[in-house]
C-alpha positions in Angstrom: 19.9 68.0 64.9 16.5 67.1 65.6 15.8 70.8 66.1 16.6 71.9 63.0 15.4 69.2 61.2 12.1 69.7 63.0 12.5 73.7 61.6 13.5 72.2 58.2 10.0 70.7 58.2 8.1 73.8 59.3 9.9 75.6 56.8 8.7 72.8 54.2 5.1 73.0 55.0 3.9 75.4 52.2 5.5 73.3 49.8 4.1 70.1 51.0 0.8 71.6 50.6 1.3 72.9 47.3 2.5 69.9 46.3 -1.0 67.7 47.5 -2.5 70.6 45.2 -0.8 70.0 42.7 -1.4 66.3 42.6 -5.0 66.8 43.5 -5.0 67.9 39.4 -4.5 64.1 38.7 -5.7 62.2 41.8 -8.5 64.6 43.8 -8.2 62.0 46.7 -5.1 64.4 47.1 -7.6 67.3 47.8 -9.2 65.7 50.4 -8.8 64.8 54.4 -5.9 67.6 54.8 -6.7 67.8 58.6 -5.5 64.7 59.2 -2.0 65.3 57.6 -1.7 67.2 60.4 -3.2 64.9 63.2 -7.0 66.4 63.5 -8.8 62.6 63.5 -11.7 61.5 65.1 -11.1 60.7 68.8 -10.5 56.9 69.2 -13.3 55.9 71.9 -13.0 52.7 74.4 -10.0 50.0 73.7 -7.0 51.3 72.1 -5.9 50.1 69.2 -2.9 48.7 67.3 -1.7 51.1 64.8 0.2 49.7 61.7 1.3 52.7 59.0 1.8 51.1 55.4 2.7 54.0 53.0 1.2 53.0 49.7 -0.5 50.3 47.9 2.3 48.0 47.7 2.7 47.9 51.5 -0.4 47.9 52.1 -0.5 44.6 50.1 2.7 43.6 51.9 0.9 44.2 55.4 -2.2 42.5 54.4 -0.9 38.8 56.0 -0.1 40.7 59.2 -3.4 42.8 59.5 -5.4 39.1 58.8 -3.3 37.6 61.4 -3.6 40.1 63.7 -7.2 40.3 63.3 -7.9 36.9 64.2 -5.2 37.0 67.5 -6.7 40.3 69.1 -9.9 40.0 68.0 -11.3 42.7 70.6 -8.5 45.0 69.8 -9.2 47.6 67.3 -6.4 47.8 64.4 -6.0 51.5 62.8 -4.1 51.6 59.8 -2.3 54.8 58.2 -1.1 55.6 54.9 0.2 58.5 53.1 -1.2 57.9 49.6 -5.2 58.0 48.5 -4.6 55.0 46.7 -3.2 53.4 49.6 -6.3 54.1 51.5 -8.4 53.2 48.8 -6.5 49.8 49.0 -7.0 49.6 53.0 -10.6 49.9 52.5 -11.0 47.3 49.4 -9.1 44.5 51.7 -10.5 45.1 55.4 -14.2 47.4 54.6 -15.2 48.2 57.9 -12.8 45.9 59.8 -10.1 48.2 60.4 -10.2 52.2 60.7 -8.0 54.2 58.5 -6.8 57.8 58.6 -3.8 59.5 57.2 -0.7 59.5 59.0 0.2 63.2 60.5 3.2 64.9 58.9 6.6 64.8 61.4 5.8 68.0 62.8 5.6 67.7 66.9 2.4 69.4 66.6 0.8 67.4 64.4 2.1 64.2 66.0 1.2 65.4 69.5 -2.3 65.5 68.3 -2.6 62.5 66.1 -1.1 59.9 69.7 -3.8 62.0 71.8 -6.4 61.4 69.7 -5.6 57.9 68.1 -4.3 56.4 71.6 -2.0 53.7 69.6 -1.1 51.1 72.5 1.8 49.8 70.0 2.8 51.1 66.5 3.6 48.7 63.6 5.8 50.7 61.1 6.1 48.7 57.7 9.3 48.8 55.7 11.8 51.6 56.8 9.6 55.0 57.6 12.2 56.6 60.1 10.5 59.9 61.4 12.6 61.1 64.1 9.6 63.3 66.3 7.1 60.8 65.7 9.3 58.3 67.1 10.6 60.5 70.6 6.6 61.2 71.1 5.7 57.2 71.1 8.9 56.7 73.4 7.6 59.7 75.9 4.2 58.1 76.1 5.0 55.0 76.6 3.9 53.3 73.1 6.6 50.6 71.4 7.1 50.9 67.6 8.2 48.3 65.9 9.8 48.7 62.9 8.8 46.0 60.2 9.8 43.8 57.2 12.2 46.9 57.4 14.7 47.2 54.7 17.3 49.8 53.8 19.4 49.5 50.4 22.7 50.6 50.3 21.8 54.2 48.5 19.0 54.9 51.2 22.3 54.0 53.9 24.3 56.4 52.6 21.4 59.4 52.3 20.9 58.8 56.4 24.4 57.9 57.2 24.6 62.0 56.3 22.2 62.6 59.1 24.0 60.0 61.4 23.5 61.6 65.0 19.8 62.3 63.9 19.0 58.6 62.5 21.0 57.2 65.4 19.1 59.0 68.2 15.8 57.9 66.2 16.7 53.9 65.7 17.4 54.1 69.2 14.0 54.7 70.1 12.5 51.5 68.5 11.6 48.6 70.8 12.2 45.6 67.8 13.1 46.0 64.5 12.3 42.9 61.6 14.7 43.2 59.2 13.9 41.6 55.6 17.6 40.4 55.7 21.5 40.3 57.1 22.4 43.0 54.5 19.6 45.2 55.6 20.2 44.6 59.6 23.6 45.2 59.1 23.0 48.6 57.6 20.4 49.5 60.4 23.2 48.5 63.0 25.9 50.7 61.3 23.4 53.6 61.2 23.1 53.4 65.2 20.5 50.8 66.0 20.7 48.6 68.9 22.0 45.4 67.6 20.4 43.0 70.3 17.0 45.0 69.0 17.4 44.2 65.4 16.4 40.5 64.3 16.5 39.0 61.0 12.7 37.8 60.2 12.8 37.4 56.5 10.2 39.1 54.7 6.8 39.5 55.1 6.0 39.9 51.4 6.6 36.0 51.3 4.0 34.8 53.7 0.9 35.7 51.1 -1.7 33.8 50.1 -3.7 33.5 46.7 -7.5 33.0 47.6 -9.8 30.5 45.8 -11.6 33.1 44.6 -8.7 35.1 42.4 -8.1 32.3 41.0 -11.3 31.8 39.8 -11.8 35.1 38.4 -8.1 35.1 36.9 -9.2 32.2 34.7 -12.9 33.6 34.0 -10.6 36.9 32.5 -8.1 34.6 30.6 -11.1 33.5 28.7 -11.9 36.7 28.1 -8.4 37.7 26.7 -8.5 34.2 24.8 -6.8 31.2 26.0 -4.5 30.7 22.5 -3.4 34.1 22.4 0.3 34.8 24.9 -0.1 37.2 27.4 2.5 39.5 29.1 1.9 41.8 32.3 3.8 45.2 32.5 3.2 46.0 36.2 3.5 48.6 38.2 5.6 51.4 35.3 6.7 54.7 35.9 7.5 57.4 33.8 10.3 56.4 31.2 9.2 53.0 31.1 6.0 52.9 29.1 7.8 53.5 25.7 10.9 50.7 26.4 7.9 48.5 27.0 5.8 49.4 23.6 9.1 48.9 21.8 9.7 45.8 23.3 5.9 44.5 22.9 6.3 45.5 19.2 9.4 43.0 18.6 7.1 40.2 20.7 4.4 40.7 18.7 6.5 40.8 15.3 7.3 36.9 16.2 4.1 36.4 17.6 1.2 38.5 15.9 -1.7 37.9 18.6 0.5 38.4 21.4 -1.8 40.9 24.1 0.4 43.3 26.3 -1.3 44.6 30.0 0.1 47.6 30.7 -0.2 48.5 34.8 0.8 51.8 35.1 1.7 52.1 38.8 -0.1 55.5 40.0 -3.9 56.4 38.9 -2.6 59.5 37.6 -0.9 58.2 35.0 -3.8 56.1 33.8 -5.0 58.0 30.7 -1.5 59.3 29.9 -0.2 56.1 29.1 -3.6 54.9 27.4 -3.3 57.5 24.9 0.4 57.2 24.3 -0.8 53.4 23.3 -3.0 54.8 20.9 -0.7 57.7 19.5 1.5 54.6 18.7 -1.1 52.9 16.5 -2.2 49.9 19.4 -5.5 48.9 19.1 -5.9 49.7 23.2 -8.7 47.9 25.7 -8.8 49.8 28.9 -10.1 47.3 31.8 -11.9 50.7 33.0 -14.1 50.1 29.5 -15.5 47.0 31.3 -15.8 45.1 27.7 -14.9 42.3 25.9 -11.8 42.4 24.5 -11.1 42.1 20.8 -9.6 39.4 18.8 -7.3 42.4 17.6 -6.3 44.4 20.3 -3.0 44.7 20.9 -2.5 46.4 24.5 -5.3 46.2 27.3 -4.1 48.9 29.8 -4.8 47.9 33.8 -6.8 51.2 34.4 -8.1 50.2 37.9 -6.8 49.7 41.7 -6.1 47.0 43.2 -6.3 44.1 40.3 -2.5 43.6 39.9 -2.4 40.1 41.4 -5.4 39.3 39.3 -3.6 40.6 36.2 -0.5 38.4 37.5 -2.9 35.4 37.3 -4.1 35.6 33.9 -1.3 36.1 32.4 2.0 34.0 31.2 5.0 36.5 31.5 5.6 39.3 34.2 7.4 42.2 33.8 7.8 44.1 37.1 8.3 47.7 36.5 10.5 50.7 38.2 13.4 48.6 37.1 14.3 50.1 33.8 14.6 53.2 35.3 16.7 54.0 38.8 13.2 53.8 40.8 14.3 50.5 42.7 12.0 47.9 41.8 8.4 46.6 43.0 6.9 43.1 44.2 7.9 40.4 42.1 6.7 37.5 44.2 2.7 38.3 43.1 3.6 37.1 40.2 6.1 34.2 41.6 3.2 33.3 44.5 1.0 32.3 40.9 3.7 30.2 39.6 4.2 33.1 36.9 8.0 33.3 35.2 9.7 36.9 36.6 11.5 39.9 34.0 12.8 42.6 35.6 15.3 45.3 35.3 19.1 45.9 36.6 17.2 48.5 39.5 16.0 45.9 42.1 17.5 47.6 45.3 14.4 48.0 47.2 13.8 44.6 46.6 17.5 43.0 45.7 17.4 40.0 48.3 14.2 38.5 46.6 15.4 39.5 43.0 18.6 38.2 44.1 16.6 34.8 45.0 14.7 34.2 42.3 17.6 34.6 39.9 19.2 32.1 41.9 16.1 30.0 41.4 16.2 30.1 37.8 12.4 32.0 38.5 13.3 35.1 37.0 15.8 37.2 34.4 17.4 40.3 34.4 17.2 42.3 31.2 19.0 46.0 30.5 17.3 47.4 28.4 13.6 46.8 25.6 15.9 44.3 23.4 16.5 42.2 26.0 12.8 42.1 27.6 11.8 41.3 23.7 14.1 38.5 23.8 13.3 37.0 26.6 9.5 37.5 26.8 9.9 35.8 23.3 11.7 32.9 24.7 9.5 32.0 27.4 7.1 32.1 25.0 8.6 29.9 22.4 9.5 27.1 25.6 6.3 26.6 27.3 8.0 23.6 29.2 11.0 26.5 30.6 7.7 29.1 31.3 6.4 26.6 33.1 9.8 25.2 35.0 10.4 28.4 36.1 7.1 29.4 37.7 7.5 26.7 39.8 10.7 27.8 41.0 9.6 31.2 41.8 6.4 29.1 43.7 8.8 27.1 45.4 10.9 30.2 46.5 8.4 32.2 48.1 7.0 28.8 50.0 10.6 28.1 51.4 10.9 31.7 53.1 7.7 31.8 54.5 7.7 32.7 58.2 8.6 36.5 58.8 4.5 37.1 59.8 4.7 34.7 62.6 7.8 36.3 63.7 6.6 39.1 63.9 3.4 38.2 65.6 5.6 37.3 68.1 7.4 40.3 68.4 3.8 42.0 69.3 3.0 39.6 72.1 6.3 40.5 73.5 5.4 44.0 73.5 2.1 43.8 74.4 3.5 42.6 77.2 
């Protein structure tokens, strides 16, 4: 199985490239650093490191407790961080600068991987969420370097797509020295699919154990003022394709009860940045683009999040979250940036990449789930009109990610064991 999956791949290649080409029309970072895709990095020199791979932004964001922590425990151990995405390394660099390295991870191809362990000389991998590469895996195993799978999670649809590949996944999970599950449900899956059940713990996740700086909250108040204390504000963040016009629909019943109300619109990938900004305009919004870097108007309607890495600023300032790739069968994003900020939660029936926290916070009375841009009207509208429920249930959602703190130091643990 491995075999042919490994031919699959080769097979693939073209298209993969073709594909970063074709992105590379939206986002040039996509035309950039193709060696290392394929495990041609810059020799790692004297101590080897700790390598943690985070795909995109949002794990990135979610690894960001673990990388501080592990900074300050091995101080004299280098930390090299992957991703796959240009905005994920753009992210990696505006959190850590110069305090971590950062290169691309290689493509499973046994080549590529073969040359990114030789040259990166990882002495333990930290794998966030569930990345399950089967030939990256077998060539830690042969040279001696533990991966630890982490905050890993696995929804029942993702399950089902390996659980067709079951000798495959199997003979992979089987090569993993821990693996952190976010919860029962998602350890119990990973144990069906062929892990080794006295290998899989339940840590919780890490997405919990974040922590708002001073600092953002000082700047989230200086751009309150600038969007006007009076005036309500609701976050869109993080939309995908299919989403943008639900939302404008939904934004034009808020504002129909409440005529100042401001909409910030987060489209989740760069790309889509000017795309959505002109469908606000082509709608008749008076449109602010945070890009613009200018005051914004008494009258402008929609102020579009145009830039990388401001979402939990955007979270603060605001008085109502939306959390887009919910609408649409994408599976959800972070809702607990906004809950961390004491911020009320809206979300859509597609939470299954993140349905124990949604789960959670619906429980809590910190969020609600709405179908369709009626409903996210409606409810944005009552939040609105009950200041003392807005409130109420921000502090539920603060409460709820304070009472599942943990899974970092759990996992901290886990890399002393194997360190070891």
């Amino acid at each position: 199985m491995r075999i042919l999956y490994t031919l699959i791949l080769y097979l693939l290649t073209p298209f993969a490239l073709l594909r970063l080409m074709w992105r590379g029309l939206r986002a040039p970072g996509y035309w950039q650093r193709w060696g290392e895709r394929f495990g041609f990095i810059p020799c790692v020199e004297g101590v080897a490191p700790i390598w943690v791979h985070a795909v995109s932004v949002g794990e990135v964001q979610a690894a960001a407790p673990l990388l501080r922590a592990l900074l300050k425990q091995y101080p004299d151990v280098p930390l090299l961080v992957t991703t796959t995405t240009p905005t994920g390394s753009e992210q990696v660099r505006s959190l850590f600068e110069s305090r971590v390295a950062h290169v691309y991870m290689p493509y499973d191809l046994p080549d590529a991987v073969t040359r990114f362990l030789r040259r990166a000389r990882p002495r333990l991998a930290l794998i966030m969420e569930t990345e399950i590469w089967p030939n990256l895996y077998r060539a830690c195993a042969r040279r001696g370097v533990p991966v630890l799978l982490v905050n890993a999670r696995l929804s029942a649809r993702s399950a089902a797509g390996y659980g067709r590949v079951h000798a495959l996944t199997a003979a992979t999970l089987n090569t993993l020295h821990r693996i952190a599950a976010q919860s029962r449900a998602d350890a119990e899956r990973l144990i069906a699919l062929g892990a080794p059940a006295e290998r899989v713990h339940v840590t919780g996740s890490i997405k919990f154990d974040m922590k708002i700086p001073a600092s953002l909250t000082e700047q989230a108040a200086v751009l309150r003022r600038d969007w006007d204390m009076q005036r309500p504000v609701w976050v869109a963040a993080s939309t995908h394709e299919g989403e943008d016009e639900m939302i404008l629909d939904a934004h034009r019943r808020v504002r129909a009860r409440y005529p100042q109300a401001l909409l910030v619109l987060v489209p989740r990938h760069p790309e889509r940045f000017a795309r959505v900004a002109a469908l606000c305009r082509e709608q008749g919004w008076k449109t602010v683009l945070r890009s613009e870097q200018v005051a914004t108007p008494a009258d402008a309607a929609v102020f579009v999040g145009d830039s990388m890495g401001e979402l939990l600023l955007f979270f603060g300032a605001c008085d109502i979250a939306f959390i887009g790739g919910s609408l649409i069968p994408h599976g959800g994003h972070n809702p607990l940036e906004a809950s961390a900020q004491r911020i009320p939660v809206l979300f859509g029936p597609h939470m299954f990449n993140f349905e124990q926290i949604a789960q959670l916070l619906l429980e809590a009375g910190a969020a609600r789930e709405v179908g369709d841009s009626g409903m996210l009207a409606d409810s944005v509208i009552h939040w609105l009109a009950d200041p003392a429920a807005r409130i109420a249930a921000g502090e539920c959602g603060a409460a709820v990610v304070e009472a599942n703190k943990g899974a970092r130091d759990a996992v901290l643990a886990m890399v002393a064991e194997a360190l070891e």
